[in-house]
MARTOR-883207 format. One record per residue (C-alpha): residue in one letter; x, y, z. Coordinates in steps of 0.25 Angstrom, whole numbers, padded with zeros to 4 digits, always signed. Layout:
N
aXYZ...
//
This chain:
619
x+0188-0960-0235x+0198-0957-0247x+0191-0942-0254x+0191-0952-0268x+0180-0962-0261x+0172-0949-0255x+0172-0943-0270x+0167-0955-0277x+0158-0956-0265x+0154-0941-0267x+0152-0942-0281x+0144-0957-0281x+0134-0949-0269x+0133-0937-0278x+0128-0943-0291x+0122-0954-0282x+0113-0942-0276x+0110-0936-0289x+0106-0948-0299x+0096-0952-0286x+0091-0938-0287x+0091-0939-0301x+0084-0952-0302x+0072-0949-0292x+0070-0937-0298x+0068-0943-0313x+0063-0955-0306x+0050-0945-0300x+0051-0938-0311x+0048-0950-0322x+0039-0957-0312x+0031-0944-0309x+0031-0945-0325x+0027-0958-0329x+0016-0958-0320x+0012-0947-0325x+0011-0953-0341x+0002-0964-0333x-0008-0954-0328x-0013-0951-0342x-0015-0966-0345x-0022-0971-0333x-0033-0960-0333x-0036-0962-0347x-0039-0976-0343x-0048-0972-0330x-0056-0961-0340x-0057-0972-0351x-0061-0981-0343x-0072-0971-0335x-0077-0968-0351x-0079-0982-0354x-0085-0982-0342x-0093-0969-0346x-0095-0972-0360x-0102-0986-0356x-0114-0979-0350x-0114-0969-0360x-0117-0980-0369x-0128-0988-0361x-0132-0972-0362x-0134-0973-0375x-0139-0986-0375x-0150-0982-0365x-0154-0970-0374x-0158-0977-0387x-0167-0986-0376x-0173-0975-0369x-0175-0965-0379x-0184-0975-0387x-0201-0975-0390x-0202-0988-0385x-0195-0987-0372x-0202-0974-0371x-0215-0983-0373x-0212-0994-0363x-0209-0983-0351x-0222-0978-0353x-0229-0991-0354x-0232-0992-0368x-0224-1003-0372x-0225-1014-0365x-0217-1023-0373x-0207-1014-0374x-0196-1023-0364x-0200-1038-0372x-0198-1030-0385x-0183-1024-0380x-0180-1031-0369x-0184-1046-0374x-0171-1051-0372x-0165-1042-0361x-0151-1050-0359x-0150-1047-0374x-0152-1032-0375x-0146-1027-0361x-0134-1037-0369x-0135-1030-0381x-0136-1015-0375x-0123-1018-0363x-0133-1017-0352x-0137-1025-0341x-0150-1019-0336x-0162-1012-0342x-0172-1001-0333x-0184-0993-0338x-0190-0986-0328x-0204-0976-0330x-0203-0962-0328x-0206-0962-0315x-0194-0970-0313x-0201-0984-0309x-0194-0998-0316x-0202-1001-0331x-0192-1011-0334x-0176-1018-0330x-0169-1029-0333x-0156-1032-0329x-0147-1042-0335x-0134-1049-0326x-0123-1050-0336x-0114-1056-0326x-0124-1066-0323x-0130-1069-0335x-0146-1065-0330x-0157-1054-0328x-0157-1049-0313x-0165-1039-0306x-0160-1025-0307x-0153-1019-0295x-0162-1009-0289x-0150-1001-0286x-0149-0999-0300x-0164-0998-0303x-0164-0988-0292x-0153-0978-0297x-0162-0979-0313x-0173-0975-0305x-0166-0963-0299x-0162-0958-0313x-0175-0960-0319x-0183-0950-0309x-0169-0942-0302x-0172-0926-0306x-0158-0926-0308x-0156-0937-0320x-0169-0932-0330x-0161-0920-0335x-0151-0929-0340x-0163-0940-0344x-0168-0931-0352x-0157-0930-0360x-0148-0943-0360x-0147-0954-0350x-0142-0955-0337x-0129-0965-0337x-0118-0969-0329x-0115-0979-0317x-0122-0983-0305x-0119-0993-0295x-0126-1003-0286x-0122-1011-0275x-0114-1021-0284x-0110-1014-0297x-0108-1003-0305x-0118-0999-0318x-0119-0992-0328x-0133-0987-0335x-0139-0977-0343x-0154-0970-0339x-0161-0963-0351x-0176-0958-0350x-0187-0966-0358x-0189-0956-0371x-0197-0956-0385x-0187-0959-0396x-0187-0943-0401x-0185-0942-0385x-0198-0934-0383x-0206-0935-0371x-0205-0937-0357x-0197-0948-0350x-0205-0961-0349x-0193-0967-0339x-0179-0972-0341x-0173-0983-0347x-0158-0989-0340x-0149-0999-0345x-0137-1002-0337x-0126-1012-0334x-0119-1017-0323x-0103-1015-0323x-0097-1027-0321x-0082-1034-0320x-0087-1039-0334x-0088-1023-0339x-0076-1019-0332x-0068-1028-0339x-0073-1027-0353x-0070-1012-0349x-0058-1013-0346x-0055-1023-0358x-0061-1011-0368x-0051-1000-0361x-0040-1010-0360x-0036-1007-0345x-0041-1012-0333x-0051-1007-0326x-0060-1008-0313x-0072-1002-0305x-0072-1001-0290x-0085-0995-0284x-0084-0984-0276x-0091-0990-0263x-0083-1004-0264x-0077-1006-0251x-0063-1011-0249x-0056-1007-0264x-0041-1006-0265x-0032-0994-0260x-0029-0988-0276x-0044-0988-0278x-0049-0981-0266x-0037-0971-0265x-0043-0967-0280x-0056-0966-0276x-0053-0956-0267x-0046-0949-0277x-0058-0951-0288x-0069-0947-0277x-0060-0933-0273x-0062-0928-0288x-0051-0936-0295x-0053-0940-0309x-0044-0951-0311x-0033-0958-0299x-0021-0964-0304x-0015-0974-0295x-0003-0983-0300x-0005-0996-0295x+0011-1003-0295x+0021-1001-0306x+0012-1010-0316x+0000-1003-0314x-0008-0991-0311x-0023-0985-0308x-0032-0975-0312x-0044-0974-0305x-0057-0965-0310x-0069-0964-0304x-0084-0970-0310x-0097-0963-0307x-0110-0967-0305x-0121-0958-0315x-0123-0949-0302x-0108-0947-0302x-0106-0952-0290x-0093-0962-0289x-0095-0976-0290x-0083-0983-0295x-0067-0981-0297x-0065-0987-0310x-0049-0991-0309x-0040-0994-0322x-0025-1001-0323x-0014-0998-0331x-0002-1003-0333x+0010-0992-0330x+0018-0995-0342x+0021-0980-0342x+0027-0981-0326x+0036-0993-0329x+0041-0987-0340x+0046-0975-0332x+0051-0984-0323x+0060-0989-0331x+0063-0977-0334x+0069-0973-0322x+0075-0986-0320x+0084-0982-0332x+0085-0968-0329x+0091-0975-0313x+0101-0983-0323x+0104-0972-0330x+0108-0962-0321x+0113-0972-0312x+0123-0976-0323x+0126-0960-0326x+0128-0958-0311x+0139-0970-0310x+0146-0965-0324x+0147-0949-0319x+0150-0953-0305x+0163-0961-0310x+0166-0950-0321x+0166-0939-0309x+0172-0946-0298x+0185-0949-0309x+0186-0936-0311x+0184-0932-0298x+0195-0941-0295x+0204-0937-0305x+0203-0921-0303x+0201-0919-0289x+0200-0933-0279x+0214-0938-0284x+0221-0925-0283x+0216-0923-0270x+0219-0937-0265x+0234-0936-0269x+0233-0921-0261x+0229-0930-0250x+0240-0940-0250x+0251-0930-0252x+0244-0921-0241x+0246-0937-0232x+0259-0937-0235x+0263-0925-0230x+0258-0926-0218x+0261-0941-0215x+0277-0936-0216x+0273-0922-0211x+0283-0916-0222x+0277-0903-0226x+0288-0900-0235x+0281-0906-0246x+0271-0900-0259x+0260-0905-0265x+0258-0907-0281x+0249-0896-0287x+0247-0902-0301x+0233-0894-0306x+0228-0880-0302x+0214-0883-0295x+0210-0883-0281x+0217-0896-0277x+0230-0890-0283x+0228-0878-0275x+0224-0886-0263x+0239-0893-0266x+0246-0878-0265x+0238-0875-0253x+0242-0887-0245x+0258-0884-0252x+0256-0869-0244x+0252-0876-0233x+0263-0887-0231x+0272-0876-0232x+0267-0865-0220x+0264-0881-0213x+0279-0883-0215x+0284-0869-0211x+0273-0869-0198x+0280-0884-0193x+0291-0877-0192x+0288-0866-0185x+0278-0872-0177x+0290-0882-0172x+0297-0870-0168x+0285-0864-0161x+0283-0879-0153x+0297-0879-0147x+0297-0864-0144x+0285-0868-0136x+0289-0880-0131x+0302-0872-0125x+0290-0861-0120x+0281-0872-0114x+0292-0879-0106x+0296-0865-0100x+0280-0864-0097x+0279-0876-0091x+0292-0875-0083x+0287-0862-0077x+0273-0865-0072x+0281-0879-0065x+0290-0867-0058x+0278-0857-0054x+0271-0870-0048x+0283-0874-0041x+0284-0859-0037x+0269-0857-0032x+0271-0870-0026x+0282-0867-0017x+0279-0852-0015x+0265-0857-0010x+0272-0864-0001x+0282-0854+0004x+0272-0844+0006x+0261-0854+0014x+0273-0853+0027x+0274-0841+0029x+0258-0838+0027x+0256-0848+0035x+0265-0841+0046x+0259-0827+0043x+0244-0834+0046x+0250-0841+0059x+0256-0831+0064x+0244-0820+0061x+0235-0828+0068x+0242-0830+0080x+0244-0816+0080x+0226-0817+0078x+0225-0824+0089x+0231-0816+0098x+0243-0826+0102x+0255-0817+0103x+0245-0805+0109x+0234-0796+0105x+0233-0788+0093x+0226-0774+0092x+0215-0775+0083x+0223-0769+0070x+0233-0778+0073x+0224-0790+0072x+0216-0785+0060x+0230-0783+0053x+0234-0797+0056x+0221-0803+0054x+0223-0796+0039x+0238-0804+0040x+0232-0816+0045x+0220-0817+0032x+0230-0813+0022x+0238-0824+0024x+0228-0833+0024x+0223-0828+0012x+0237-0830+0006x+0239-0844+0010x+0225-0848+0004x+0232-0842-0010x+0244-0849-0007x+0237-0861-0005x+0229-0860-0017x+0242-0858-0026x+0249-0869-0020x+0237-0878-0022x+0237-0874-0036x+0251-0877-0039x+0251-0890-0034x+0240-0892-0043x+0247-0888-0054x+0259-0894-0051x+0251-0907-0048x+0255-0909-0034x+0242-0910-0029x+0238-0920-0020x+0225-0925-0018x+0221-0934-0006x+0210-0945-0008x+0205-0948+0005x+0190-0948+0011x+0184-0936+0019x+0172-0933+0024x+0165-0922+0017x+0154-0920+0024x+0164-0916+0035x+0172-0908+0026x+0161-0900+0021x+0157-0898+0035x+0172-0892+0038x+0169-0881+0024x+0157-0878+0030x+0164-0873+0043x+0177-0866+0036x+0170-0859+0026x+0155-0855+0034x+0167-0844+0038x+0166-0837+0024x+0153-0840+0023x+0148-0832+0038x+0160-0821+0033x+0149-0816+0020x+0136-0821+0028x+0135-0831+0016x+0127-0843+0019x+0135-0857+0018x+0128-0871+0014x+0137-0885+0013x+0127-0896+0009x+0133-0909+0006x+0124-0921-0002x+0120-0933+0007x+0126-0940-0006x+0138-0935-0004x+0147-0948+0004x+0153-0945+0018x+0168-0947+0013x+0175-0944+0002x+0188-0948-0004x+0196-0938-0010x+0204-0924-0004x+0198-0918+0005x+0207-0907+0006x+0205-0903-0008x+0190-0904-0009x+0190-0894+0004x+0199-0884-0004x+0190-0887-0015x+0178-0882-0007x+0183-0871+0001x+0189-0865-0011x+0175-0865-0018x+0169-0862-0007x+0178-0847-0003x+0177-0843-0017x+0161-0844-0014x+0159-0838-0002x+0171-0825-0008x+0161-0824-0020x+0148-0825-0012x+0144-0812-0005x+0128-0816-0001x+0121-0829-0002x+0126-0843+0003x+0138-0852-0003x+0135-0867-0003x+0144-0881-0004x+0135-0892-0009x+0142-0907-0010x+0134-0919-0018x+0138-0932-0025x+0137-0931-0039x+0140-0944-0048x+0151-0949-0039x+0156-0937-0037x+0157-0924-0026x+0152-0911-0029x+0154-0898-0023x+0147-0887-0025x+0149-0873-0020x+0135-0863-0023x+0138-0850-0019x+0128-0837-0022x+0139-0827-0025x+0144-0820-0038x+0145-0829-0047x+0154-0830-0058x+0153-0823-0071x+0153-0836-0084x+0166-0831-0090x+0173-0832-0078x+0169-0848-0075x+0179-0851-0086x+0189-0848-0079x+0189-0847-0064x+0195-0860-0061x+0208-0857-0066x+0219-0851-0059x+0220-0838-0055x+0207-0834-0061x+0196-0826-0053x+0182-0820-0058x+0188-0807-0055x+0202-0807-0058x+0202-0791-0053x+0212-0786-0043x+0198-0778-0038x+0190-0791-0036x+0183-0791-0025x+0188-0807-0020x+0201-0810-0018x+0209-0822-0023x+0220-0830-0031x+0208-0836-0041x+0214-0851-0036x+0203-0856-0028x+0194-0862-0040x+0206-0865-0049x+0209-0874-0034x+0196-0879-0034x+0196-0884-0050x+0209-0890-0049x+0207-0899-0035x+0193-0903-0041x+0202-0908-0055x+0212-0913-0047x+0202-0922-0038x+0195-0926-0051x+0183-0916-0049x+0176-0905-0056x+0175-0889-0053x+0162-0883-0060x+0154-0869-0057x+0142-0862-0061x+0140-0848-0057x+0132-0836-0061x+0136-0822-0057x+0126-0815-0046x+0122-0830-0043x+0134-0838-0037x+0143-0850-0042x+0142-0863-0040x+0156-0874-0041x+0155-0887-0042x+0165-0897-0038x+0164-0912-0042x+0174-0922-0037x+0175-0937-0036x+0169-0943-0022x+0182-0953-0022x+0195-0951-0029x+0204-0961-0035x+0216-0955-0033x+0225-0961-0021x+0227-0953-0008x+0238-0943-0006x+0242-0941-0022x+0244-0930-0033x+0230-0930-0042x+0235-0935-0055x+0226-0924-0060x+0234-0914-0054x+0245-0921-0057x+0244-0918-0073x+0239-0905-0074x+0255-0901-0077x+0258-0913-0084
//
């Protein structure tokens, strides 16, 4: 991607990132805000509507008062006035009609009914008073709790029965000049109806509805707020949709005990306002964002993104023709132009550093040829000098153990202990010669590897023989296990895998002075692996970097206590490459060492050829 795309892309993300930041920030900000100016509107409508509500029995209050409070209904309650109810209550329709009251109750002042009427609206006819409500009259009239407030003024407010709401004023039976004792109380109520709730709601100009607090099943808004209300709440706002919203209050009955949440609608001309609002501020800024995107990404282009561009094709050029003789244009004194005098300095050190650098490669070409042509003399010299010096060691052994064995005579005994010295020496020698010519014809890649079945358990039998000798010498302890797993035959050289063993195997028993040394063999994965445990000295963690390369011993002393040529595990690593295996060890000093091998069970190689690994270690 060219850096002009990933500007325009940087700068579109950027203001992208901050006009949406922007614009959920105004938009809860202006939501949070309009919302607000609802609040105000919709609990004035809940408190008008509760003060209609209020003010209604406030005036049956009132009503009931100027009843009450009169000589003739003071009269009638103590039985003086028998045609008290023909003369006022001729035509009871008409007067509960005239007064917006439904029912009439005068009770004695012992509480006990005097007279009721009560008059169905809806159905056009007198019915029998509800006991229910008869009963809660009766409660006021002789409650301790209600003839404080009876003294005074009358008792109104709502109560509810098992179908509907009412609302009703109680006043005590006095003289006009309100002089005297009680002669009872005298009620009127009325039953609150659909028919009320509309011409309410008609008065108030907004919608509104009573739902009792004991109706079963009422709608999710209704019931959220009246647990609201119930928990001290005085109004719950609730929006509806984005046409509408709710405020709940709460009715109460003249105990105060809840009995209705009276619900009003509203339309929320505020809310859609401020959403077009915000639709308008997303124009805008969108707009705004588009126009100072194009204006900075111009510039941005013109200043730094064509300059840089032009850098980079010259700096292309360059190195396509790979001319460092050339300078780029500094036209302007910023940090691009600097950048161009930089790159100036630097195509002229490149320049002078070609040149020596191509006089430093054929010096070490001319260096590395002599290199290589002086390790192919000092293999060729090991590996004819190994070969010179094996007849004549070979003759020294003969010839020393003839002279052992008493052939040509006896020998006194300091005779034989110096010849026996002669006779291990040289031994000892030829096991180094042998080494170094093994290892120079693995370096020269003249290695031959045979590929041929042999019995290993046989062959591991034959170890356990040659090396139980080392093992009986430092009264060591000497275990060979071999897995049932492991196959009878096995293709590959035997030869090899033997000096692969027996070097492991001397290196374990020079380095383990008490405790056992143990050859283990198993199958793993199609593979042979050998394992050598031994309970000697261990060897230190630094020194397992590092001691399967030539030459390289743990103790590299001329005082170390073992002798050696520090060849036996670069051997051991070199064999097991060569025959396409591995060569691992753990060890832990005071505790032993344990080397693993891991070759392949059959080898694909064809018999009686050079290992083609072996072949390119020099190439």
């Amino acid at each position: 991607m060219s850096i002009r795309l990933k500007v325009l892309g940087a700068v579109m993300l950027i203001f992208a990132i901050l006009l949406l930041a922007i614009y959920a920030l105004s938009r809860q900000v202006l939501e949070q805000r309009f919302a607000a100016l609802e609040v105000p509107a919709v609990e004035d409508s809940v408190q008008r509507s509760l003060n209609a509500l209020d003010l209604e029995a406030k005036a049956l209050a009132s009503t009931v008062i100027d009843w009450a409070y009169w000589d003739v209904t003071y009269d009638f309650a103590r039985g003086e006035y028998p045609a008290y109810v023909d003369d006022n209550f001729g035509d009871p329709q008409q007067v509960l009609g005239n007064l917006n009251a439904s029912f009439v109750v005068i009770t004695d002042e012992a509480g006990d009914l005097i007279f009721s009427d009560n008059y169905n609206v809806e159905r056009q006819r007198f019915a029998d008073l509800p006991q229910e409500i008869l009963s809660n009259i009766q409660r006021i009239a002789v409650s301790p709790e209600f003839q404080e407030t009876l003294a005074t003024e009358a008792v109104a407010g709502y109560m509810v029965t098992s179908r509907r709401i009412v609302v009703f004023a109680t006043a005590a039976i006095l003289p006009t000049d309100r002089q005297g004792e009680s002669a009872g109380t005298f009620t009127f109520g009325r039953l609150i109806g659909d028919a009320e709730i509309s011409q309410l709601s008609d008065t108030l100009r907004t919608q509104i509805s009573l739902v009792r607090t004991d109706r079963e099943g009422m709608l999710e808004d209704t019931a959220a707020a009246m647990s609201e209300l119930t928990a001290g709440a005085d109004v719950v706002i609730r929006p509806l949709d984005d046409a509408s919203i709710a405020g709940f209050g709460l009715l109460r009955d003249y105990q105060g005990q809840p009995i209705a949440i009276l619900k009003t609608w509203l339309s929320r001309d505020v809310w859609q306002q401020g959403q077009a609002t915000i639709q308008m501020l997303a124009i805008v800024l969108l707009g705004l964002g588009i126009f100072i995107s194009v204006i900075t990404y111009l510039a941005l282009d013109r200043l730094v993104v064509n300059r840089i561009a032009g850098l980079s094709a010259r700096v292309d050029e360059i190195q396509s023709t790979g001319n460092l003789n050339q300078v780029l244009n500094v036209d302007s004194n910023d940090e691009i132009a600097r950048l161009s005098t930089n790159i100036n300095q630097m195509l002229a050190k490149l320049n002078l550093s070609q040149q020596e650098l191509h006089d430093k490669n054929v010096a070490l070409q001319k260096a590395m040829h002599e290199v290589v042509e002086s390790a192919r003399l000092k293999t060729e010299f090991l590996s004819v000098m190994s070969h010179e010096l094996r007849t004549p060691l070979n003759a020294i052994i003969g010839y020393s153990g003839i002279m052992l064995n008493g052939i040509n005579g006896e020998l006194d005994d300091e005779a034989t202990r110096m010849v026996g010295s002669i006779y291990d020496s040289s031994k000892h020698l030829l096991n180094l010669v042998n080494d170094i010519l093994d290892l120079s014809k693995i370096d020269a890649g003249r290695l031959e590897l045979v590929n041929e079945p042999y019995d290993i358990r046989a062959l591991v039998n034959q170890l356990n023989t040659e090396m139980r000798v080392l093992a009986d010498q430092k009264g060591l302890r000497f275990t060979t296990t071999i897995s049932p797993d492991v196959p009878d035959l096995i293709s590959g050289d035997k030869e090899r895998v033997k000096q692969i063993v027996i070097n492991l195997l001397s290196n374990a028993f020079k380095f383990t002075e008490r405790g056992a040394v143990t050859l283990a063999l198993c199958t793993e994965g199609g593979n042979l692996r050998i394992e050598t445990i031994d309970t000697g000295m261990g060897i230190p963690a630094h020194a397992l970097s590092y001691i399967f390369e030539d030459f390289r011993q743990v103790d590299g002393s001329t005082r170390r206590s073992q002798r050696g040529t520090g060849l036996g595990l670069s051997i051991v690593r070199k064999l097991a490459t060569a025959m396409k295996g591995t060569v691992t060890v753990k060890s832990e000093v005071g505790f032993g060492s344990t080397f693993t091998v891991v070759l392949p069970i059959k080898m694909n190689a064809p018999e009686n050829v050079s290992s083609p690994f072996v072949q390119g270690m020099l190439t």
